[in-house]
ZALO-187931 format. One record per residue (C-alpha): residue number from 1; residue in one letter; x, y, z. Coordinates in nm, 3 decimals, decimal comma. Each point is the difference from the previous one (the first is absolute). Layout:
<recs>
<k NUM; r A; X X; Y Y; Z Z>
...
</recs>
This chain:
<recs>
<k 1; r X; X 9,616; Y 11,162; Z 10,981>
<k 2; r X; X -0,121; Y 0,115; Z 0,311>
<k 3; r X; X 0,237; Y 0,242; Z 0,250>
<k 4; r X; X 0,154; Y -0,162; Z 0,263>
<k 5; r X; X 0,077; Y 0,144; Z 0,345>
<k 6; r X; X 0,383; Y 0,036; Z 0,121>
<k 7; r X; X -0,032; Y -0,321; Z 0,199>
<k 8; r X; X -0,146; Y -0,188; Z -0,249>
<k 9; r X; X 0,307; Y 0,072; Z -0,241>
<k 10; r X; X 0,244; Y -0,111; Z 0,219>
<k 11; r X; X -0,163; Y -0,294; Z 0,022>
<k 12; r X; X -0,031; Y -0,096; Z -0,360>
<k 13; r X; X 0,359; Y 0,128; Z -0,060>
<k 14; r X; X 0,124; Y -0,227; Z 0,298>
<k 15; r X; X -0,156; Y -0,290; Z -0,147>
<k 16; r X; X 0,097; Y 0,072; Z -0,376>
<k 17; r X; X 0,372; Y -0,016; Z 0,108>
<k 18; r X; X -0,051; Y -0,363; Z 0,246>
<k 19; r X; X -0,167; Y -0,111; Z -0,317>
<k 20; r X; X 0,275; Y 0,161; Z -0,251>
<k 21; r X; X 0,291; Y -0,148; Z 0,248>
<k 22; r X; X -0,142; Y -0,350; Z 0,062>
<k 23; r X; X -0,083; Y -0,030; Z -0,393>
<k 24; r X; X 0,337; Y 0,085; Z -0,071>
<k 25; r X; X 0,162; Y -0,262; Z 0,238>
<k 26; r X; X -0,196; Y -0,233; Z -0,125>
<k 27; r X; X -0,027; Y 0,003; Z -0,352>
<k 28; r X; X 0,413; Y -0,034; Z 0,048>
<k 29; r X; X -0,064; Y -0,320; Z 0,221>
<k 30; r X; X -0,279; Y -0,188; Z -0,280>
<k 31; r X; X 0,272; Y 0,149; Z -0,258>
<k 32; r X; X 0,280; Y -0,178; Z 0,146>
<k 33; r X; X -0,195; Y -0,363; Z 0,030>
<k 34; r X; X -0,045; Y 0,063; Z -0,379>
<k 35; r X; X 0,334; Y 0,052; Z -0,110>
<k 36; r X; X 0,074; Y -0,349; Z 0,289>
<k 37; r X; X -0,178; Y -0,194; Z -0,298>
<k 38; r X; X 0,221; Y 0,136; Z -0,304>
<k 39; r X; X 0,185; Y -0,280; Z -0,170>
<k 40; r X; X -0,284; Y -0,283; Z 0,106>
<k 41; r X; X -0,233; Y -0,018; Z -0,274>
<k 42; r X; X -0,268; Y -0,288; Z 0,178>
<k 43; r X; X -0,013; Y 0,309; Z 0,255>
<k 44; r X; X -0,178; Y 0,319; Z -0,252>
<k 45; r X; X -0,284; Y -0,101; Z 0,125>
<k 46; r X; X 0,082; Y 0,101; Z 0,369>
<k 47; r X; X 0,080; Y 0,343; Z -0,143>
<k 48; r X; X -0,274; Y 0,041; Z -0,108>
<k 49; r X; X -0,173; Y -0,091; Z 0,326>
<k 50; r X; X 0,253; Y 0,211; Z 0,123>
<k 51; r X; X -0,102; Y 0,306; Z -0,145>
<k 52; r X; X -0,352; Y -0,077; Z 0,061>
<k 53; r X; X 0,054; Y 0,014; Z 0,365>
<k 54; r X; X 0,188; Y 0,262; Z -0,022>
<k 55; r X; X -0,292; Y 0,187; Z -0,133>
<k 56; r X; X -0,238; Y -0,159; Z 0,138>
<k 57; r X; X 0,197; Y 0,151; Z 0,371>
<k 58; r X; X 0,027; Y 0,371; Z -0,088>
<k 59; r X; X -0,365; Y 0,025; Z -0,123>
<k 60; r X; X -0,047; Y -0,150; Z 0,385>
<k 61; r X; X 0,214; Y 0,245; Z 0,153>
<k 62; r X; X -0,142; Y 0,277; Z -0,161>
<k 63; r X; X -0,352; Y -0,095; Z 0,134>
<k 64; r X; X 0,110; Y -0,052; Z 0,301>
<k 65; r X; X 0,216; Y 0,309; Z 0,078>
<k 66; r X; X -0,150; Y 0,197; Z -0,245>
<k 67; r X; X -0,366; Y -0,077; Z 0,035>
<k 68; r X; X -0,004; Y -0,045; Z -0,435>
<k 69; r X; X -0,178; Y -0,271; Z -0,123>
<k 70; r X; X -0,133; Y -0,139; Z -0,355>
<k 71; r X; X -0,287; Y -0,164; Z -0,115>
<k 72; r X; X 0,005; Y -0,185; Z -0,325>
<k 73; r X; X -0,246; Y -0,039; Z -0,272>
<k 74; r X; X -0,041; Y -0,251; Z -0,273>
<k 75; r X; X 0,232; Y -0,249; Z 0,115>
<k 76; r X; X -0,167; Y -0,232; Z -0,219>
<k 77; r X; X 0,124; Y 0,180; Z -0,381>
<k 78; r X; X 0,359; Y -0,080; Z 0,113>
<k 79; r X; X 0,217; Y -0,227; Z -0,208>
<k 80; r X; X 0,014; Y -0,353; Z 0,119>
<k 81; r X; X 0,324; Y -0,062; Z -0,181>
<k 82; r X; X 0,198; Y 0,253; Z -0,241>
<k 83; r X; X -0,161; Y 0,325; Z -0,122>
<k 84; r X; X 0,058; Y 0,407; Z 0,053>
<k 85; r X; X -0,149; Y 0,269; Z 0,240>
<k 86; r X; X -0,011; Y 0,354; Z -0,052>
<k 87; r X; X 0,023; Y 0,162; Z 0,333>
<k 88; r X; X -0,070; Y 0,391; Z 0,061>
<k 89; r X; X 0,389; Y 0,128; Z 0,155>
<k 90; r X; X -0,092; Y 0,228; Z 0,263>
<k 91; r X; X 0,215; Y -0,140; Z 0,299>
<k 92; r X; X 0,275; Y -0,216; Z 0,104>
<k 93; r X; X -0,301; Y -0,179; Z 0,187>
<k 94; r X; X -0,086; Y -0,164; Z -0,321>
<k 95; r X; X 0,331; Y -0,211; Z -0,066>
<k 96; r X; X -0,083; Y -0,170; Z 0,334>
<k 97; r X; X -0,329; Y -0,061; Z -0,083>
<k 98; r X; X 0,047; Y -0,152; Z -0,381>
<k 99; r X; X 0,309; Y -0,239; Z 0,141>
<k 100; r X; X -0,304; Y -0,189; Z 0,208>
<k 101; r X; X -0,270; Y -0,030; Z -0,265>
<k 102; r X; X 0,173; Y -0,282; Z -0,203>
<k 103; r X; X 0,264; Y -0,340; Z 0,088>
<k 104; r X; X 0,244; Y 0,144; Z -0,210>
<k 105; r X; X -0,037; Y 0,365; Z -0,137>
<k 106; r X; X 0,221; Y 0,197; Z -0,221>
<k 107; r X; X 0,044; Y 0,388; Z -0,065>
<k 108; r X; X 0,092; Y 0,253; Z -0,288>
<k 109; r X; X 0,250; Y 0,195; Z 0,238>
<k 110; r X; X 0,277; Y 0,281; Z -0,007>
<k 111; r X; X 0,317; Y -0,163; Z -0,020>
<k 112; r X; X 0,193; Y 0,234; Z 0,223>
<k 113; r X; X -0,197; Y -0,168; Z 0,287>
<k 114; r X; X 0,224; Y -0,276; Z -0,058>
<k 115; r X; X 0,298; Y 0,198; Z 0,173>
<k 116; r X; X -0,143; Y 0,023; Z 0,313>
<k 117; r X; X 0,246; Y -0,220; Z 0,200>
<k 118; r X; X -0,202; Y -0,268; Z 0,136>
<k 119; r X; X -0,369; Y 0,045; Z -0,107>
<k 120; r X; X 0,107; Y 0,084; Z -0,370>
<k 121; r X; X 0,188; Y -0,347; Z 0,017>
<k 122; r X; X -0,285; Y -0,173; Z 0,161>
<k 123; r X; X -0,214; Y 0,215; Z -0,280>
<k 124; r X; X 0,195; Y -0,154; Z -0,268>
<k 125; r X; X 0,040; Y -0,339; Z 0,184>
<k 126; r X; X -0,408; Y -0,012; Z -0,110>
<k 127; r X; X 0,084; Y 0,071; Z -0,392>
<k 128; r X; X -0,240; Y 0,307; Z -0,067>
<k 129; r X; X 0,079; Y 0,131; Z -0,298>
<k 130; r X; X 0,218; Y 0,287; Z 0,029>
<k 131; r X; X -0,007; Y 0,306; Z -0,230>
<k 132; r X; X 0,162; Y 0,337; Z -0,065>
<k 133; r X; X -0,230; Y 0,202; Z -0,045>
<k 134; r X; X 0,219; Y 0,270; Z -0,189>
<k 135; r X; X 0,049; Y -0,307; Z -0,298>
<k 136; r X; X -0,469; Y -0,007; Z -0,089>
<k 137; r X; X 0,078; Y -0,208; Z -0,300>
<k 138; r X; X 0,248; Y -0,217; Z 0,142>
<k 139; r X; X -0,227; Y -0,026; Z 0,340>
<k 140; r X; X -0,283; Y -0,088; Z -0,205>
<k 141; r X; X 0,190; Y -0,274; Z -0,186>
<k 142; r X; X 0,096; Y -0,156; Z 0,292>
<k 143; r X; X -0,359; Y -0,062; Z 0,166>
<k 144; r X; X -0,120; Y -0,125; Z -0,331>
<k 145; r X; X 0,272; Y -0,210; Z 0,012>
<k 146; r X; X -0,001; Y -0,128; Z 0,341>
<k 147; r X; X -0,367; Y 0,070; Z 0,111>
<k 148; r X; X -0,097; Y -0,341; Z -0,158>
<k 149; r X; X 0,253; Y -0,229; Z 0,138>
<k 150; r X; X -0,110; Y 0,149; Z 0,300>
<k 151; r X; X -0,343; Y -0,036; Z -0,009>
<k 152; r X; X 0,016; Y -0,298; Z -0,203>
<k 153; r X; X 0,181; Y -0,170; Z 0,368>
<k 154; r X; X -0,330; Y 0,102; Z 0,148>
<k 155; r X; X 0,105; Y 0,346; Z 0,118>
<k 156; r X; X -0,222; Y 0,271; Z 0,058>
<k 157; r X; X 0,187; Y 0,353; Z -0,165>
<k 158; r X; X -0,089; Y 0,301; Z 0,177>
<k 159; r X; X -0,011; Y 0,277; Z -0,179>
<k 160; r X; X -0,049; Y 0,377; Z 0,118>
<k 161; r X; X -0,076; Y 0,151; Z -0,286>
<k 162; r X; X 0,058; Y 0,379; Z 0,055>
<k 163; r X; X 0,378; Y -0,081; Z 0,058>
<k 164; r X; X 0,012; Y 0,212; Z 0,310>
<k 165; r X; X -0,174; Y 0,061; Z 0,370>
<k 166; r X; X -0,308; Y 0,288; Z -0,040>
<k 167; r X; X -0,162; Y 0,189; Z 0,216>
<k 168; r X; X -0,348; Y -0,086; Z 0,096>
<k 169; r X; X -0,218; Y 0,134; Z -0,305>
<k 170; r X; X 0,310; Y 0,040; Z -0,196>
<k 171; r X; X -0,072; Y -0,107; Z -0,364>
<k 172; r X; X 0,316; Y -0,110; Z -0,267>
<k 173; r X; X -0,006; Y -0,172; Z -0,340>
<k 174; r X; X 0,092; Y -0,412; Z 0,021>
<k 175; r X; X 0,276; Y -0,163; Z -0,180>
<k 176; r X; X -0,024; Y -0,221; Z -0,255>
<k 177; r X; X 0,203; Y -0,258; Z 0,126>
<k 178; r X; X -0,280; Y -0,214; Z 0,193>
<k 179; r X; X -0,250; Y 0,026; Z -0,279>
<k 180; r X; X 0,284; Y -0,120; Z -0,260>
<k 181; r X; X 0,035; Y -0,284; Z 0,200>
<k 182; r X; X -0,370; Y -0,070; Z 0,064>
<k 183; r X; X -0,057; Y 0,042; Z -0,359>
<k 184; r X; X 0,317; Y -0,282; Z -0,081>
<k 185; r X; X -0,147; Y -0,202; Z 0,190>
<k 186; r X; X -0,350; Y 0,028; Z -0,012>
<k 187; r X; X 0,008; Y 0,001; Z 0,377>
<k 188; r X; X -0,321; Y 0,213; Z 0,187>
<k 189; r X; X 0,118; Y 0,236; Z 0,230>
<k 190; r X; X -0,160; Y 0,061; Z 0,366>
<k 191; r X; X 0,027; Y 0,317; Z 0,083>
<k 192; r X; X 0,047; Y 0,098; Z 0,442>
<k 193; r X; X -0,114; Y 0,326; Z 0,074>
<k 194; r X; X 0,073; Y 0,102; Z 0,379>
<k 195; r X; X -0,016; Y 0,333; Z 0,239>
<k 196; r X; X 0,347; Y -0,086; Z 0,189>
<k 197; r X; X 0,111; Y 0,391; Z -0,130>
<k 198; r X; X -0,253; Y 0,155; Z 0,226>
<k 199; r X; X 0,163; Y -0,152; Z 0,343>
<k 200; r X; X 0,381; Y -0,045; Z -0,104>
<k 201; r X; X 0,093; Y 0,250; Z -0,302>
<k 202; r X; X 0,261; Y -0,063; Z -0,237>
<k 203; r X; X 0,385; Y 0,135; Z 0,157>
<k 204; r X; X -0,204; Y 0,035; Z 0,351>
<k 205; r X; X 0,061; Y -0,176; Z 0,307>
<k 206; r X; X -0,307; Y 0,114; Z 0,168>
<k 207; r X; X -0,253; Y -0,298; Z 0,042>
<k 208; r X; X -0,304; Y 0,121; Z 0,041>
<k 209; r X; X -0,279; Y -0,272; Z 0,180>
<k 210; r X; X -0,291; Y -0,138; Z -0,163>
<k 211; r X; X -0,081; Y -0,190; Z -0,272>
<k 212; r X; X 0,075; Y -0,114; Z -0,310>
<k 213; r X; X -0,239; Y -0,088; Z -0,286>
<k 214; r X; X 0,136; Y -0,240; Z -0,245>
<k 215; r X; X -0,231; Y -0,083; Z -0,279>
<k 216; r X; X 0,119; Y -0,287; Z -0,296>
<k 217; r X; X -0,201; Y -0,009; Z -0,330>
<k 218; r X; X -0,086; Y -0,261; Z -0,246>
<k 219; r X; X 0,266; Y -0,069; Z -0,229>
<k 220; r X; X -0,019; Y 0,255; Z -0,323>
<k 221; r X; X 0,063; Y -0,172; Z -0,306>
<k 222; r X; X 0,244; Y 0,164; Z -0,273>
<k 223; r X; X -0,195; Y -0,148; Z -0,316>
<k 224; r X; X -0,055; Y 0,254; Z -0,242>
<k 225; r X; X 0,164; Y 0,267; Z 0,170>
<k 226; r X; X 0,316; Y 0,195; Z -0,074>
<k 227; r X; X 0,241; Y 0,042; Z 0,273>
<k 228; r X; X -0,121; Y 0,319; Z 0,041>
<k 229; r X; X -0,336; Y -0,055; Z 0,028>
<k 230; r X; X 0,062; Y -0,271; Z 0,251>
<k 231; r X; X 0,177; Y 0,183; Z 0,193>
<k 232; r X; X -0,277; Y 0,277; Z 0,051>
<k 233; r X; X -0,316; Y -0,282; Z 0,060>
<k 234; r X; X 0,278; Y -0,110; Z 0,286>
<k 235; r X; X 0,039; Y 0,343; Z 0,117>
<k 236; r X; X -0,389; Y 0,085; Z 0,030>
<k 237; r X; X -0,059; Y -0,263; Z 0,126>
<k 238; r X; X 0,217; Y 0,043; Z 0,317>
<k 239; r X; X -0,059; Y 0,444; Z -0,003>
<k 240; r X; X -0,383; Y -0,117; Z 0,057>
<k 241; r X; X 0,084; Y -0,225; Z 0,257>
<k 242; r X; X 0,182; Y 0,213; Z 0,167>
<k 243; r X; X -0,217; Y 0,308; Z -0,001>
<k 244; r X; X -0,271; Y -0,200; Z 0,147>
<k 245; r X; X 0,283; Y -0,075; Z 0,253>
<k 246; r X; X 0,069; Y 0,344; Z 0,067>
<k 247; r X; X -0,385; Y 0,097; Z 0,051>
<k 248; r X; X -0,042; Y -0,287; Z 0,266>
<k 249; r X; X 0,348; Y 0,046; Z 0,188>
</recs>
């Protein structure tokens, strides 16, 4: 990353925190109109629209105040209806981003995010599926429980594989969990590889402008592979795309 004069610091720091602020406000506000719908069935569908636009308005803002953008790549391998991403976890960037690539997505997420007042209710208003991650057996039980009901209602799971943020270049062994599932189900996997950790690191507020390569692959299929091996065709598959990312940025 190149140096950046005095002036120019200020500048990105003054717009990381009018981003960081106006996020934060906001996300409350589309929270709120979520947890309006509770207790009305006929209305999930307006959470989810809900939650798109919610999305949908931060990746705005950040372009706008920030100067980050994204451009996306093989739209066309996405799931129509039902089926499970792998997503590189780099940034809080990519949460936004996955919400808006399907009607009505679903995630493999921490369950402590639930006790945020407010978003964690609106989080849970969306019925992720919520795991401890200190209970692996028991966490992995429940997605191969619930991850086909889910995508079986046309839901697209999100999965991020590595189980935690990383740091651009930052390698780590998958779980299981997603491959069990594709394997149950006999359900390809499409696999998202993105540079998002480059301009907005994990635990940093700091947005840095440019932009963002997002690149989606043909499905994988999980025929005739162990978990494990399926798991590491997914993972080269998204390392090569995102070296060649990397070399171009």
């Amino acid at each position: 990353m190149p140096s950046e004069t005095i002036p120019e610091r200020v500048i990105l720091i003054l717009r990381s925190c009018t981003f960081t602020a106006l996020m934060a406000i906001s996300v409350v506000f589309f929270a709120g109109l979520v947890l309006a719908t509770l207790g009305l069935p006929r209305l999930e569908r307006w959470r989810f629209n809900i939650g798109d636009g919610c999305c949908r308005f931060e990746l705005w803002l950040l372009e706008k105040i920030c100067g980050l953008r994204y451009v996306l790549e093989g739209t066309a391998h996405l799931p129509r209806s039902g089926g499970i991403l792998f997503w590189r976890h780099e940034s809080a960037w990519e949460t936004f981003l996955s919400f808006t690539l399907s009607a009505r997505p679903t995630w493999v997420l921490k369950r402590e995010l639930y006790w945020i007042p407010v978003i964690g209710w609106a989080i849970a208003a969306l019925r992720p599926i919520a795991i401890d991650r200190g209970a692996r057996r028991r966490a992995v039980n429940q997605i191969l429980q619930k991850g086909p009901i889910q995508i079986s209602q046309g839901r697209t799971l999100n999965f991020f594989p590595e189980g935690t943020r990383l740091a651009p270049c930052e390698r780590r062994r998958y779980g299981l969990s997603g491959a069990l599932l594709a394997k149950k189900l006999n359900c390809p996997v499409v696999p998202v590889a993105h540079n998002a950790g480059s301009f907005w690191r994990r635990r940093g507020w700091i947005k840095r402008p440019g932009v963002i390569q997002v690149r989606i692959g043909a499905p994988i299929d999980v025929n005739g592979r162990s978990p494990e091996a399926f798991n590491a065709a997914v993972q080269r598959w998204i390392e090569e795309a995102l070296a060649t990312m990397r070399v171009n940025a």
